[in-house]
DOTISE-485681 format. One record per residue (C-alpha): residue number from 1; x, z, y. Coordinates in Angstrom, 3 decimals. Layout:
N
{nr NUM | X X | Z Z | Y Y}
...
REM end
This chain:
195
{nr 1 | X 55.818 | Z 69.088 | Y -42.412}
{nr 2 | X 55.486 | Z 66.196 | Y -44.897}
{nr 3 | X 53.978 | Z 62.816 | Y -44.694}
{nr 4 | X 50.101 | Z 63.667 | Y -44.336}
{nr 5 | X 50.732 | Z 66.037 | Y -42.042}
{nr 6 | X 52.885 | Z 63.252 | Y -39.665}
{nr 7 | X 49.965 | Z 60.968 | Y -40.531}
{nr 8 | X 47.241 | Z 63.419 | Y -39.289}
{nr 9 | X 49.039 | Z 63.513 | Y -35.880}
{nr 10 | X 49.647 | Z 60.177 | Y -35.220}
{nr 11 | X 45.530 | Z 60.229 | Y -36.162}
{nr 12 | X 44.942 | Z 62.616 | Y -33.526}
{nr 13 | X 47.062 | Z 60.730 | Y -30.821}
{nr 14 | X 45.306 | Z 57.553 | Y -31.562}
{nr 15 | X 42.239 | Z 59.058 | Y -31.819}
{nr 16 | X 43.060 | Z 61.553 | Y -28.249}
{nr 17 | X 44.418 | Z 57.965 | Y -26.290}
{nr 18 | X 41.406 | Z 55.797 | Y -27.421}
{nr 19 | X 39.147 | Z 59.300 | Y -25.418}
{nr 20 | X 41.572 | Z 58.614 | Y -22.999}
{nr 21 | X 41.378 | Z 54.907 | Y -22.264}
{nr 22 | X 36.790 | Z 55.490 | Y -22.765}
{nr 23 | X 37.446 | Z 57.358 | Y -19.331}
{nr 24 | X 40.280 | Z 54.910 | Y -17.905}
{nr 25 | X 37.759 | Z 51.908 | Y -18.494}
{nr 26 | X 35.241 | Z 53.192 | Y -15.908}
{nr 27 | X 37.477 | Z 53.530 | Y -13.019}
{nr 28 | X 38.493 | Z 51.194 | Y -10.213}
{nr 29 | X 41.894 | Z 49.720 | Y -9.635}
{nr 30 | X 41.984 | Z 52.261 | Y -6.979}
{nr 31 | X 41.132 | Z 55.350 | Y -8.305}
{nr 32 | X 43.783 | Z 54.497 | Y -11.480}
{nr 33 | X 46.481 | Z 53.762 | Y -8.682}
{nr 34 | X 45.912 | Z 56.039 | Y -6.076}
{nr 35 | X 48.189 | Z 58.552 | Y -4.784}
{nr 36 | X 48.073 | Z 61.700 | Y -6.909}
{nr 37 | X 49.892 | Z 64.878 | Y -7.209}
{nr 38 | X 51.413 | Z 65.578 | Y -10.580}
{nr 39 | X 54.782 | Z 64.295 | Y -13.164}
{nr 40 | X 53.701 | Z 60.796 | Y -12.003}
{nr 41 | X 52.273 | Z 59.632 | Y -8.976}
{nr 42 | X 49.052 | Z 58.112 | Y -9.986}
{nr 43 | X 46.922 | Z 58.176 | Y -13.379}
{nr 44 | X 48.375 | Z 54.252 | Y -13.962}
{nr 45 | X 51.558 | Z 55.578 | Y -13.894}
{nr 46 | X 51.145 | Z 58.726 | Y -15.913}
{nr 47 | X 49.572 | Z 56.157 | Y -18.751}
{nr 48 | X 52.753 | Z 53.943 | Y -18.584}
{nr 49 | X 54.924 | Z 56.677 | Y -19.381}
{nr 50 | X 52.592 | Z 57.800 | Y -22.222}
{nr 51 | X 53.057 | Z 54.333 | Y -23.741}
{nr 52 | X 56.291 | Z 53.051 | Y -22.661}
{nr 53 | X 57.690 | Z 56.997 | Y -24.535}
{nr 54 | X 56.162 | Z 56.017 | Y -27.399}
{nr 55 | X 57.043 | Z 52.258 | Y -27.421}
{nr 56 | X 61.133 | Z 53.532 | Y -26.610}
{nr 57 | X 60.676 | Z 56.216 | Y -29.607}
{nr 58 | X 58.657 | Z 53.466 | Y -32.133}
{nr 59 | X 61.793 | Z 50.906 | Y -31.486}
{nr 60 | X 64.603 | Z 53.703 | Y -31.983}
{nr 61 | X 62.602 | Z 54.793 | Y -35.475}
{nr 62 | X 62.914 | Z 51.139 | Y -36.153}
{nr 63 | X 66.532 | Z 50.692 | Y -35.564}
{nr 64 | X 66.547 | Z 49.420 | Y -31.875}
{nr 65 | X 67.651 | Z 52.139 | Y -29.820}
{nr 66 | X 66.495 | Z 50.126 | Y -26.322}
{nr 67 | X 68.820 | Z 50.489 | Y -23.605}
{nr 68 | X 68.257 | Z 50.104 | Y -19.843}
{nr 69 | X 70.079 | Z 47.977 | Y -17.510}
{nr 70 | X 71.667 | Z 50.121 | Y -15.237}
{nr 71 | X 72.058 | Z 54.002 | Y -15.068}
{nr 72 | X 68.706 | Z 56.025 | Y -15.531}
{nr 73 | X 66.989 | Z 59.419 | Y -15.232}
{nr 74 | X 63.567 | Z 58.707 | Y -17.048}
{nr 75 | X 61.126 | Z 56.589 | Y -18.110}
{nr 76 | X 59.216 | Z 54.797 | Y -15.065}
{nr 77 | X 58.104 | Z 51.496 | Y -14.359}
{nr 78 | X 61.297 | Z 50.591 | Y -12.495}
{nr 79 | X 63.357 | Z 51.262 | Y -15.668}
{nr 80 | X 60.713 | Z 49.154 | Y -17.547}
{nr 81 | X 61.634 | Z 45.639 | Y -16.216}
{nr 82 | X 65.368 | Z 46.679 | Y -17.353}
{nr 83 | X 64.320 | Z 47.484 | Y -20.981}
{nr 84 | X 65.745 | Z 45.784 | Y -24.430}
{nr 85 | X 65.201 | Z 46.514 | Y -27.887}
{nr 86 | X 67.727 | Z 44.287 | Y -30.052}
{nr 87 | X 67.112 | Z 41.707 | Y -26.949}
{nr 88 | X 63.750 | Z 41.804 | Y -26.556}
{nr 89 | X 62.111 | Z 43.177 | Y -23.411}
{nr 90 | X 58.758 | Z 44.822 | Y -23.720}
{nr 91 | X 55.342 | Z 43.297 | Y -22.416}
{nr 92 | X 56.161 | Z 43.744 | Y -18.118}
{nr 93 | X 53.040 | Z 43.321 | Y -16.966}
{nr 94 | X 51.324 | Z 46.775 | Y -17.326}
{nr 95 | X 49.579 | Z 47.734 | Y -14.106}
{nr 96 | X 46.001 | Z 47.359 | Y -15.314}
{nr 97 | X 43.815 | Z 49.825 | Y -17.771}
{nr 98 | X 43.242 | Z 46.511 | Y -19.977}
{nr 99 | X 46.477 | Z 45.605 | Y -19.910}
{nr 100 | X 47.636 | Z 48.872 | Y -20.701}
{nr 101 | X 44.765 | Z 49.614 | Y -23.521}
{nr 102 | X 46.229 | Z 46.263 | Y -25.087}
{nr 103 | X 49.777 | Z 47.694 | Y -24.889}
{nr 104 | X 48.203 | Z 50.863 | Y -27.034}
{nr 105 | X 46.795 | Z 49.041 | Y -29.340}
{nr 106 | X 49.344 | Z 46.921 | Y -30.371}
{nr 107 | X 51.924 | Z 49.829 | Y -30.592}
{nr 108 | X 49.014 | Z 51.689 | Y -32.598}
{nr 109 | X 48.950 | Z 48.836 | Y -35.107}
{nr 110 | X 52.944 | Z 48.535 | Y -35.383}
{nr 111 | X 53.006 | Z 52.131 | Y -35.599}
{nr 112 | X 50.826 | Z 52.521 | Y -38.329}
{nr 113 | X 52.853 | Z 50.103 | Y -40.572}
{nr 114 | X 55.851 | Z 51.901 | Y -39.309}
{nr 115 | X 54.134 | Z 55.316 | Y -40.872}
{nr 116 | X 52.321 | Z 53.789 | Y -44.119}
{nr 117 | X 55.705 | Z 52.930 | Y -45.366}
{nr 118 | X 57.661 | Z 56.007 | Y -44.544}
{nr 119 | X 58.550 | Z 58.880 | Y -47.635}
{nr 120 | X 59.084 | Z 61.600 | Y -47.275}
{nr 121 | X 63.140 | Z 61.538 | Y -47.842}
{nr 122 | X 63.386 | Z 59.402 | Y -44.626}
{nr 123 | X 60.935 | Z 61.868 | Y -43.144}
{nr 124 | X 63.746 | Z 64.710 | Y -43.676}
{nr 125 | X 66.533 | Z 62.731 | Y -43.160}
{nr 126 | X 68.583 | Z 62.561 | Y -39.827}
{nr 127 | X 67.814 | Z 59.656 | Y -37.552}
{nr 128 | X 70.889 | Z 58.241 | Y -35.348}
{nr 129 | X 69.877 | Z 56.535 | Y -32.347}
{nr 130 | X 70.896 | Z 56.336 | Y -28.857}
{nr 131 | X 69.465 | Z 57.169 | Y -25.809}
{nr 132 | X 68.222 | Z 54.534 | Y -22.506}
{nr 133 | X 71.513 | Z 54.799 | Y -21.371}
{nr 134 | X 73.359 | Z 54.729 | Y -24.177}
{nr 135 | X 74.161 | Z 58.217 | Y -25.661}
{nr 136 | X 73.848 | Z 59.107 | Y -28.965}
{nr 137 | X 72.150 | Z 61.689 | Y -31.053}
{nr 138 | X 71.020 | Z 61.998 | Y -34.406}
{nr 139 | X 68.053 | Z 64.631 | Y -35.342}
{nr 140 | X 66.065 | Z 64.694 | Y -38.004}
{nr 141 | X 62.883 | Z 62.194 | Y -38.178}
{nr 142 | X 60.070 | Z 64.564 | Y -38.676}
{nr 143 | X 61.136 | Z 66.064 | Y -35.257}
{nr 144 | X 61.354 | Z 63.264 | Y -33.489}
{nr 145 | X 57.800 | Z 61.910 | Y -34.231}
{nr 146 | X 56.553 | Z 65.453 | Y -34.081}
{nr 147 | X 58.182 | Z 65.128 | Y -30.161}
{nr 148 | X 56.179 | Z 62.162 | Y -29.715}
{nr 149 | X 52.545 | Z 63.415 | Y -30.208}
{nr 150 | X 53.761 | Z 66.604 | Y -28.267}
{nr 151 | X 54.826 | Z 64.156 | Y -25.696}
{nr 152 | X 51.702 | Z 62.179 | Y -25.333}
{nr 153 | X 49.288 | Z 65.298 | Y -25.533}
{nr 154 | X 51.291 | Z 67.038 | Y -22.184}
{nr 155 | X 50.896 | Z 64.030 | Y -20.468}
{nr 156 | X 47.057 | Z 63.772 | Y -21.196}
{nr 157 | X 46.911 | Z 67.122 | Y -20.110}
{nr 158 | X 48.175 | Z 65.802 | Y -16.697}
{nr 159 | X 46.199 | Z 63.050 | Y -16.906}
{nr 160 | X 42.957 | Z 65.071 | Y -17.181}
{nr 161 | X 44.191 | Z 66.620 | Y -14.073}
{nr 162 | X 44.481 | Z 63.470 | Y -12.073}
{nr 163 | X 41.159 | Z 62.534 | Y -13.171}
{nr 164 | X 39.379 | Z 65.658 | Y -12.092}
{nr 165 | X 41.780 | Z 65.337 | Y -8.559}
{nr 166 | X 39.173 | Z 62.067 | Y -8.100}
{nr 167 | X 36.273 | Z 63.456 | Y -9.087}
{nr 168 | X 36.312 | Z 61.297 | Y -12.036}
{nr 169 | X 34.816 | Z 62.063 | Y -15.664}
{nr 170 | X 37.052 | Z 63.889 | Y -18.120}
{nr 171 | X 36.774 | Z 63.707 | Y -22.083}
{nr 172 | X 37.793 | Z 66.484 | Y -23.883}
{nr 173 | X 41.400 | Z 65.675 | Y -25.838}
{nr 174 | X 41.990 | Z 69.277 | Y -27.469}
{nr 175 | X 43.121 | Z 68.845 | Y -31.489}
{nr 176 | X 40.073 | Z 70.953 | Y -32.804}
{nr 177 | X 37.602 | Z 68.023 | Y -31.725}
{nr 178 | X 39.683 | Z 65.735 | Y -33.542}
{nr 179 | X 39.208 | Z 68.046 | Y -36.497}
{nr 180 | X 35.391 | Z 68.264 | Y -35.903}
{nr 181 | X 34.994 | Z 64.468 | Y -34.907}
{nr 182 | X 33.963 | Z 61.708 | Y -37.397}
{nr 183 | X 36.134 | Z 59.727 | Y -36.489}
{nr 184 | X 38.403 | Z 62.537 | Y -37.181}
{nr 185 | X 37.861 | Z 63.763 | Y -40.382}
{nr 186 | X 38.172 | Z 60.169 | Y -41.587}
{nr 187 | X 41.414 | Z 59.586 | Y -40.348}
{nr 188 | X 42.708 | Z 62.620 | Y -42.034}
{nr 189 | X 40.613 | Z 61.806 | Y -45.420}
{nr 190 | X 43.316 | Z 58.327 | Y -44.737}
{nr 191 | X 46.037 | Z 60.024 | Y -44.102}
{nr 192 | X 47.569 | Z 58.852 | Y -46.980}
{nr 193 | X 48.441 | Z 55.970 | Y -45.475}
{nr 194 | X 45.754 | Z 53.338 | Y -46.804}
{nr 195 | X 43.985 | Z 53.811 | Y -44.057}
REM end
């Protein structure tokens, strides 16, 4: 996997969470937090983790492994208000679809700088970071960002779930749409980078 291909993907997951978020906009605050069977125990909550993942992930490929405060077993909103990157806590305040589609955004936009300057030597090359609590690893980069988009689509998947468990509209997230979208096929004509 080289550069365009990692760029491609991180096309499809923007393009798959703004589908995502077209859906989240049209429900209530009570359908998004009600009490749902799946990973996570409401469609808020399986968002959050989406986004706080691949907030953790974006910071470690930066160099700022964040750690949590005290002892942890995943990523949940309780582990949240404990979070630093080099000292800095993440935005706290994410228990709203606009709040949460700002979140996205703004990791989208950091994210694509992160990716328009990356080669493809420190795409190959091991990445040492550590994990919430403080172990370390080191794995190769293309893996890691490769876990990421795997990551987010799963938890889609689940989302989609929780949506049709409230009789809620669904948008289809599967890759070949991305392929056959517009919006699509211009993100991978960018995948370069420049876009």
């Amino acid at each position: 996997m080289d550069t365009h291909d990692i760029r491609t993907l991180y096309a499809y997951n923007r393009w798959a969470n703004r589908r995502m978020f077209s859906v989240l906009e049209k429900l209530s605050d009570e359908q998004c937090n009600a009490t749902l069977q799946s990973s996570f125990p409401s469609i808020q909550e399986s968002v959050f983790h989406i986004l706080g993942a691949e907030w953790v992930w974006l910071k470690r490929w930066k160099g700022t492994s964040p750690r949590a405060s005290q002892p942890i077993t995943g990523l949940s909103a309780a582990t949240w208000k404990g979070l630093k990157a080099g000292g800095v806590a993440p935005p706290q305040e994410l228990s709203t679809v606009p709040a949460l589609k700002a979140f996205c955004d703004s990791l989208e936009q950091e994210r694509k700088e992160f990716l328009r300057a990356l080669t493809e030597e420190a795409l190959q090359a091991p990445l040492s970071f550590s994990d919430m609590s403080g172990t370390s690893y080191s794995e190769p980069l293309v893996y890691l960002l490769q876990h990421v988009v795997n990551h987010g689509t799963y938890h889609r998947g689940q989302v989609t779930t929780l949506l049709r468990q409230i009789g809620a509209e669904t948008v289809a997230l599967d890759m070949i749409y991305f392929f056959r979208d517009e919006e699509g096929k211009a993100a991978i004509a960018g995948a370069d980078g420049q876009s």
